[in-house]
ZAMARGU-4260 file (C-alpha; in steps of 0.2 Angstrom, whole numbers, plus 5000, padded with zeros to 4 digits):
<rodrens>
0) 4931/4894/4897 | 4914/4902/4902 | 4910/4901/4920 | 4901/4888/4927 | 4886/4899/4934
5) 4878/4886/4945 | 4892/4883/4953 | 4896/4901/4956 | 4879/4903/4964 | 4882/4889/4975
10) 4897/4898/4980 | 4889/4916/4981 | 4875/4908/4992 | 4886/4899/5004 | 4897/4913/5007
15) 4882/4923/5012 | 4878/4935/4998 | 4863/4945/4997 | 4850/4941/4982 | 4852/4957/4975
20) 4874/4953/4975 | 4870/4936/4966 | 4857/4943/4952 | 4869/4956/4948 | 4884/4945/4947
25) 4874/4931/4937 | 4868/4943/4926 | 4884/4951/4922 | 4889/4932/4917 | 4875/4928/4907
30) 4879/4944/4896 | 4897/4937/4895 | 4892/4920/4890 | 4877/4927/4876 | 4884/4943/4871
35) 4901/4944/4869 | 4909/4927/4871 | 4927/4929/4866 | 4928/4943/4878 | 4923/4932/4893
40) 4936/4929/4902 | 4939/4949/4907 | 4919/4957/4913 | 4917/4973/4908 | 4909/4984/4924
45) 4898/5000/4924 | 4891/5010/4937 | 4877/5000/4939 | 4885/4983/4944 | 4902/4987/4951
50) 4898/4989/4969 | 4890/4970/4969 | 4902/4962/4959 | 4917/4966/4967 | 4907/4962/4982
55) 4903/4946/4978 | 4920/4939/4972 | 4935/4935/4984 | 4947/4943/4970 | 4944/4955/4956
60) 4957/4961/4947 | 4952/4978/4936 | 4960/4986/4922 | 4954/5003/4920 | 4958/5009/4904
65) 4953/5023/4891 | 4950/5016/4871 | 4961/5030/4865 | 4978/5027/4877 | 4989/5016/4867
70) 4997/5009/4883 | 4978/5002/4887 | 4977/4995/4868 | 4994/4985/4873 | 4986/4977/4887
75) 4970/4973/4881 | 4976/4956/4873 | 4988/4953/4886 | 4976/4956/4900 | 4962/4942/4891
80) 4975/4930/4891 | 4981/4929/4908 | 4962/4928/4913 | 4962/4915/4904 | 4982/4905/4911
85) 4972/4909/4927 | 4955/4900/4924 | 4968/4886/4914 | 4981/4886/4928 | 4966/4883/4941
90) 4952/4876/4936 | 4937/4883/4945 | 4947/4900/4950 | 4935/4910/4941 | 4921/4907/4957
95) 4937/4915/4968 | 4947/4927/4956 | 4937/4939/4942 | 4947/4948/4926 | 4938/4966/4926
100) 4939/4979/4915 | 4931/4999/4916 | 4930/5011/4903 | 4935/5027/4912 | 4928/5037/4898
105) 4912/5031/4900 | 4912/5027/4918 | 4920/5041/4923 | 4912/5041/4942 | 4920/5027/4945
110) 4936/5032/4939 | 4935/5047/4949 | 4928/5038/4966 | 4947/5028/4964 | 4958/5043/4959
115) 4964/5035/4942 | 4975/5047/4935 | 4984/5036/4922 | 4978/5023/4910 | 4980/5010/4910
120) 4977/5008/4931 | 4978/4989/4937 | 4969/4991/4955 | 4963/4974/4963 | 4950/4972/4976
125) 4946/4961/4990 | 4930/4954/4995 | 4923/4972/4991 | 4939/4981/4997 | 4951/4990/4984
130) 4969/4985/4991 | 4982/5001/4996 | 4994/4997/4983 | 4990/4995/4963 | 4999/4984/4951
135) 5016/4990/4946 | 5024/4976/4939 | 5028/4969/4921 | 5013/4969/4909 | 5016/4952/4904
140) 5003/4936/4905 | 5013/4925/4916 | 5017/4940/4926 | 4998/4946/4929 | 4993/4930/4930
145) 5005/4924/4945 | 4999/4940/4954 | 4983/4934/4953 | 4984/4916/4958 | 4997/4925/4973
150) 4981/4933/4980 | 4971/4916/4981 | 4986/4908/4993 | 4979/4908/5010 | 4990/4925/5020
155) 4989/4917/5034 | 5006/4906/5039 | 4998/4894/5051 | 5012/4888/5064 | 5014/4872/5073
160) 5025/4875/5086 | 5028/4893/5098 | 5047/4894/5094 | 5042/4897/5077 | 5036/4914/5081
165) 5054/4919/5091 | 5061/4926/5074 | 5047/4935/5068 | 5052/4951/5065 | 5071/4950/5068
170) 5074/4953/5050 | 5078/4971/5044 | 5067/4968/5029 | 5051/4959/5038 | 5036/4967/5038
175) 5026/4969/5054 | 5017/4954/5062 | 4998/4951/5067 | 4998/4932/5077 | 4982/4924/5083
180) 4980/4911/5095 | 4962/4901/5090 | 4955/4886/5098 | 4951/4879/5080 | 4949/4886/5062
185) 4928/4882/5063 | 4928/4897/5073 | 4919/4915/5070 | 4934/4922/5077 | 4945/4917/5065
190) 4935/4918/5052 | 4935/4939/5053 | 4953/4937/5058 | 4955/4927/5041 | 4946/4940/5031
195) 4956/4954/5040 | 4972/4946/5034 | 4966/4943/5019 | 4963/4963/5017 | 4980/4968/5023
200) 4989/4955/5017 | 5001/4968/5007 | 5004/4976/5025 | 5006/4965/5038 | 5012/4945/5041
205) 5000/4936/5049 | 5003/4921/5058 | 4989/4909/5066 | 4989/4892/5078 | 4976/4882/5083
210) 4973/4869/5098 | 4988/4864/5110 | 5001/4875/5101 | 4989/4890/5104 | 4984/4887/5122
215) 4996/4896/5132 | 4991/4911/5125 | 4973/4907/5126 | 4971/4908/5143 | 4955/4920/5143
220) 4950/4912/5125 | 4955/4914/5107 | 4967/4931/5107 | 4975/4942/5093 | 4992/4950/5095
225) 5003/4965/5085 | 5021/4961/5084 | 5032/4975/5077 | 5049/4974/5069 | 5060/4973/5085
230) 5045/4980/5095 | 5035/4977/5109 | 5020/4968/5108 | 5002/4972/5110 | 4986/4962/5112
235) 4970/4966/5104 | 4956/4970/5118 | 4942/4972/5106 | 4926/4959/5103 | 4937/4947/5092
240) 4923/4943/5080 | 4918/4963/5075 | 4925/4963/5058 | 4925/4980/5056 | 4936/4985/5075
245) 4948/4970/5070 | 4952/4978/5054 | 4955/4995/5062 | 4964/4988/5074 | 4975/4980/5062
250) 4977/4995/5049 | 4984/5005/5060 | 4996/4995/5070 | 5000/4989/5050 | 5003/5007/5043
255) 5018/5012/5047 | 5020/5030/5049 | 5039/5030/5043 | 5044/5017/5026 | 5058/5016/5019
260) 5059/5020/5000 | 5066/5006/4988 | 5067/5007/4969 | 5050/4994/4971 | 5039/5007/4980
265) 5047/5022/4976 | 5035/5025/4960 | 5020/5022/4973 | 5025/5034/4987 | 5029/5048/4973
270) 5013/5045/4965 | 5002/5047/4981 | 5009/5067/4980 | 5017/5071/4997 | 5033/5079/5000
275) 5044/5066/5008 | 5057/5069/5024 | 5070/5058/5020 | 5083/5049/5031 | 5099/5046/5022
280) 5106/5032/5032 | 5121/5019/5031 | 5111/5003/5029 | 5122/4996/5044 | 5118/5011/5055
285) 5101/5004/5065 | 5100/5017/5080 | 5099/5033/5069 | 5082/5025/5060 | 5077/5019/5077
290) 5080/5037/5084 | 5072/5046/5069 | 5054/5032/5070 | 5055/5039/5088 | 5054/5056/5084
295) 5043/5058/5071 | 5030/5046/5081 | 5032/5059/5097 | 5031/5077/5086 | 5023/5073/5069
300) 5011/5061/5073 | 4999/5076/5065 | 5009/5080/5049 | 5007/5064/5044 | 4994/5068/5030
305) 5004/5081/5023 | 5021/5074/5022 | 5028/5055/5018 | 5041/5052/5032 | 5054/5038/5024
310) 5071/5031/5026 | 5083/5028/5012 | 5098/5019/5012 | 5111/5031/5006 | 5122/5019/4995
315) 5107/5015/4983 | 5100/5034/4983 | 5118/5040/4982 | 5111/5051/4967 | 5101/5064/4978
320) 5115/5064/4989 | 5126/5069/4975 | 5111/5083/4969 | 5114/5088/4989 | 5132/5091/4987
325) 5134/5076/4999 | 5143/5060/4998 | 5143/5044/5009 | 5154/5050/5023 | 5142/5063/5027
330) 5129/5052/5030 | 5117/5049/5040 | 5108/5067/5036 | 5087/5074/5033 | 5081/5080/5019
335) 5065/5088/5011 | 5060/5085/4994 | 5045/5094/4990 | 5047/5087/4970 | 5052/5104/4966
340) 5066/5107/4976 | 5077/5098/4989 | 5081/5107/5008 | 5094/5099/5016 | 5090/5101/5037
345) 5105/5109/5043 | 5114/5097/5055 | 5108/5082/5060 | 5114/5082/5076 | 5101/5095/5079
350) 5088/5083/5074 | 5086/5079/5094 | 5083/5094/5098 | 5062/5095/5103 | 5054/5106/5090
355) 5069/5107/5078 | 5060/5094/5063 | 5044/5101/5067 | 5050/5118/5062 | 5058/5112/5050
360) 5043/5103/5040 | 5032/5121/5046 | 5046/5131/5037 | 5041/5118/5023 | 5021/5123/5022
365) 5024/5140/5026 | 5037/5143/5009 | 5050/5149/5021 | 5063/5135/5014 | 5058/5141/4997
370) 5058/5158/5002 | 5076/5159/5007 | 5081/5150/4992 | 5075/5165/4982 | 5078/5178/4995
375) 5090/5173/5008 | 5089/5170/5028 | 5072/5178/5036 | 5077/5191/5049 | 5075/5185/5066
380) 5067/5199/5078 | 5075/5204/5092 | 5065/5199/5103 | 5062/5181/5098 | 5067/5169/5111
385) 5072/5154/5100 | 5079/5155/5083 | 5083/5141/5072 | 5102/5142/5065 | 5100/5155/5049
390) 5108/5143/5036 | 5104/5150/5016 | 5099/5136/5007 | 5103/5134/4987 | 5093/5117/4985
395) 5093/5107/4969 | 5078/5102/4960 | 5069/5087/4968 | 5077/5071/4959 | 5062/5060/4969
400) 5050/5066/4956 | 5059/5059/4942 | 5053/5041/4949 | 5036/5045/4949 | 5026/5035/4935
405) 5032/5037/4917 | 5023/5043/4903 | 5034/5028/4891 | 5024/5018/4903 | 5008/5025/4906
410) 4997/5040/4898 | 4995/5052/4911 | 4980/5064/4915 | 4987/5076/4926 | 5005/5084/4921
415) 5005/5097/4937 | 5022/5100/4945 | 5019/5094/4964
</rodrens>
């Protein structure tokens, strides 16, 4: 059950951790394995040994928590034994994989530095890196555990032959593709690519092949390629082996500026506190999501950090169509939901128009969309070369809020209406 500190060192020192990593993570181990025994399998962090723990460990899975939060005193148990199925499942996981736990009333920096805002908050970290999305799902011991063992699978799909990459990215649920072409796996150049995937696993596919199945892409030596969802591809020109251009590279071409909302990530797009412009679409109707990616890349490539641009298919999110006064033959149509209210964009034929969704998102920030719902249409001046079409708007309260996290699930810290 306790970890086997000499061969965690061995591993610390091979993967090329400092001294001052390895004392910090040893130390933290030999006050699990003296002082509080039957809490071993979860380590407790502090401000003082958090940066060079999670550093040192491929995986650290961390429960921040508050004593007082009765959701975090449900967990407690649950979360020691899942480190525990994990240790048991694969023996010598705990050198890869760490069960962490912060006390956010007494670490309250590092709850801050990580914007918790509800306890208990289940955030895991790679190699030093906190992954973009936290853990969601069900709060059970097989569930937690599986998610953890998931993140010890290599993420990168190794293919033996060209013709397996063909279909990549045909499928209207794929996620975007990175492929590297490597001369062999004992290279540095895969190893940063490896890490990199590793990272971004959540965003991205990535694929790799190595030797005669690689070669005809490796003309000029080992290269790395972006392949979007029925895209055109584009080939990473940076030094392969800086770890830190790679992963810029890759975080950017992986982030997609439009997503579409599901039921799965609903509850993490609501929580990160931006309006959303939605896309109501019939799921079979491929060119009006083509058309709207298109338009919000040429016009709102600069709004992006202050509102959530998404696409929802209208026959599962028929509910906010109903709160619109819509149904499904009026699809597809825009919409704003600023979780307070819901503006519906006049006509969507008008969303061609250059300027026409721009204005509209302005009219947004501006409180002209709320504006007219208290007051009616602004007067257009005279003199004013282009006026949008003066529709009043009577908009319904946001219904997207309502699937933002739940207090019969969590106990939240901030109650503000966005």
């Amino acid at each position: 059950m306790y970890p086997d500190t000499a061969r965690y060192r061995e591993n610390i020192m091979s993967s090329g951790r400092t001294s001052s990593e390895l004392i910090s993570v040893l130390y933290v181990l030999m006050l699990c394995l003296f002082w509080n025994p039957v809490d071993c399998g979860v380590i407790a962090l502090t401000k003082q040994n958090f940066d060079s723990f999670v550093r040192s460990s491929d995986v650290v899975f961390v429960n921040f928590y508050a004593d007082w939060c009765r959701f975090s005193q449900l967990l407690t148990p649950v979360f020691e034994e899942a480190a525990k199925k994990v240790e048991t499942d694969i023996p010598g996981s705990e050198q890869r994989a760490v069960f962490a736990k912060i006390n956010c009333d007494e670490e309250i920096e590092i709850c801050t530095k990580f914007h918790i805002s509800k306890y208990p908050t289940l955030k895991l970290f790679r190699s030093g890196n906190v992954a973009k999305r936290e853990y969601r799902g069900q709060r059970s011991i097989d569930a937690l555990a599986e998610h953890v063992k998931k993140q010890l699978e290599d993420p990168v799909i190794e293919f033996h032959d060209a013709d397996d990459l063909d279909d990549l990215g045909q499928s209207k649920k794929s996620k975007r593709n990175i492929i590297g072409f490597f001369a062999s796996k004992d290279t540095n150049t895969y190893a940063a690519f490896s890490r990199v995937a590793s990272i971004l696993r959540d965003e991205c596919d990535f694929h790799a092949g190595f030797g005669e199945v690689s070669l005809k892409e490796r003309t000029g030596g080992d290269s790395i390629m972006y392949r979007p969802p029925n895209g055109n591809e584009m080939v990473y020109v940076g030094p392969l082996t800086n770890f830190d251009l790679l992963r810029a590279w890759t975080a950017d071409k992986c982030n997609a500026l439009v997503r579409e909302i599901t039921f799965d990530n609903a509850e993490e797009l609501t929580e990160e506190g931006l309006p959303f412009m939605i896309l109501f679409h019939d799921p079979e109707d491929k060119q009006i999501v083509e058309d709207y990616n298109k338009i919000v890349a040429k016009e709102l490539l600069t709004e992006k950090n202050s509102i959530n641009f998404v696409t929802a298919d209208g026959n599962k999110f028929s509910h906010p169509l109903h709160h619109l006064g819509k149904s499904l033959k009026d699809l597809p149509l825009i919409a704003i939901d600023s979780f307070r209210h819901m503006y519906l964009f006049p006509d969507i034929k008008d969303m061609t128009v250059p300027g026409r969704l721009k204005q509209f998102v302005a009219d947004l920030h501006s409180g002209k969309l709320h504006r007219e719902f208290h007051h009616g249409p602004d007067k257009v001046a005279s003199n004013d070369k282009v006026a949008l079409p003066q529709v009043g708007t009577d908009p319904p309260e946001s219904t997207f809020k309502k699937l933002a996290p739940s207090s019969s699930r969590y106990t939240l810290l901030r109650r503000d209406e966005l």
